[in-house]
C-alpha positions in Angstrom: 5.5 -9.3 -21.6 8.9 -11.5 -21.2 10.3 -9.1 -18.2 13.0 -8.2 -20.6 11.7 -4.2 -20.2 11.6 -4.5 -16.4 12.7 -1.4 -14.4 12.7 -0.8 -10.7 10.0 1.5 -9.8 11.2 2.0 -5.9 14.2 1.1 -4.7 15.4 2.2 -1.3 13.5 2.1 2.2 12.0 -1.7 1.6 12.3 -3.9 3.9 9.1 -6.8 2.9 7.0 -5.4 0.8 4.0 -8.3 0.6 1.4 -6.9 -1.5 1.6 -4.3 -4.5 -1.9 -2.2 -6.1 -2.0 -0.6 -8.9 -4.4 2.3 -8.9 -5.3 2.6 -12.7 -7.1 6.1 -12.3 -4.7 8.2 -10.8 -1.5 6.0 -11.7 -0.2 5.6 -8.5 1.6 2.4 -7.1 0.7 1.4 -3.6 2.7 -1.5 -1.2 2.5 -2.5 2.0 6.0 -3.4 4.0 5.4 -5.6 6.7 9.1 -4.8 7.4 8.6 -1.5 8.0 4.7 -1.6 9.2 4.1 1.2 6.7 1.7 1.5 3.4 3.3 3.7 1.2 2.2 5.3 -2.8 4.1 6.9 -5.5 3.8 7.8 -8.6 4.6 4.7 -11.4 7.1 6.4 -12.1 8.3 6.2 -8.3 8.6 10.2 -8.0 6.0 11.7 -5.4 6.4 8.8 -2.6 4.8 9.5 0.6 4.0 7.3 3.6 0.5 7.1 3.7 -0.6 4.3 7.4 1.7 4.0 10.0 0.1 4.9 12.9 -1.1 1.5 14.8 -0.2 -0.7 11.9 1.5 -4.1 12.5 2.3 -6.1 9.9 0.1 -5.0 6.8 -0.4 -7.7 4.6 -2.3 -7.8 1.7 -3.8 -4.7 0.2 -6.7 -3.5 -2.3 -8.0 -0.5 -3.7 -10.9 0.7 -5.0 -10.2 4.2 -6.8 -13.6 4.5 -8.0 -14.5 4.9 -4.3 -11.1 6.2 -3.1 -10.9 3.5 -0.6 -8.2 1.4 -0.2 -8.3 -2.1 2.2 -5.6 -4.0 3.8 -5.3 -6.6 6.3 -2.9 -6.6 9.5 -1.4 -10.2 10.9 -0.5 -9.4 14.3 -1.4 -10.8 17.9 -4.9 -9.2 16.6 -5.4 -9.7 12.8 -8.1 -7.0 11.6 -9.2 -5.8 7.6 -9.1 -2.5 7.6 -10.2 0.9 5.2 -8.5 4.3 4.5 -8.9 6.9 1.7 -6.4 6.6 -0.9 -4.9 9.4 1.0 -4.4 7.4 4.4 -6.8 9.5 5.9 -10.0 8.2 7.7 -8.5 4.9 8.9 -11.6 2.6 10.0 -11.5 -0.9 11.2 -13.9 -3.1 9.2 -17.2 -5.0 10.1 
C-alpha cells in the first residue's frame, strides 16, 4: 500500500468531506460534507450514491458505523454541537444521551 493503485471512488458533489467509514459488511462507503451539511453512502465502487441525513444537519463532522448494529453516529459542530444516531439507512435519526 504505496498509493500507486489509488482511484477516485466519488468525484463530483463534494464540497468538505471531513470524515470517511467504511462499512466492511455491506461494502458501502459513507462521508460526511460539512460543505454540503449532508451524509451521503455508495457503493465502493461509487455506483448506488444516495443522500442519506440532511434534514436539520449542520456541519456533520466526524462519523462512525457500526454495521453489526446497523447504526451509524456522527457528530454536528454548530452553534449547538450534538452526537447523533441513524440506521445505516438515515432513517430513525435520534439525538444521543
Amino acid at each position: 500500500m504505496n498509493g500507486s493503485n489509488a482511484e477516485k471512488i466519488v468525484q463530483s458533489g463534494l464540497d468538505s468531506p471531513q470524515s470517511i467509514a467504511v462499512d466492511w459488511v455491506s461494502h458501502n462507503l459513507y462521508w460526511a460534507d460539512t460543505g454540503t451539511d449532508r451524509i451521503e453512502v455508495a457503493r465502493l465502487d461509487g455506483s448506488s450514491r444516495k443522500v442519506l441525513v440532511w434534514q436539520d444537519l449542520k456541519s456533520p463532522w466526524s462519523l462512525a458505523l457500526d454495521p453489526a448494529f446497523g447504526y451509524m453516529y456522527w457528530s454536528a459542530w454548530s452553534t449547538e454541537p450534538k452526537i447523533e444516531r441513524a440506521s445505516m439507512d438515515g432513517s430513525w435519526v435520534v439525538l444521543t444521551d
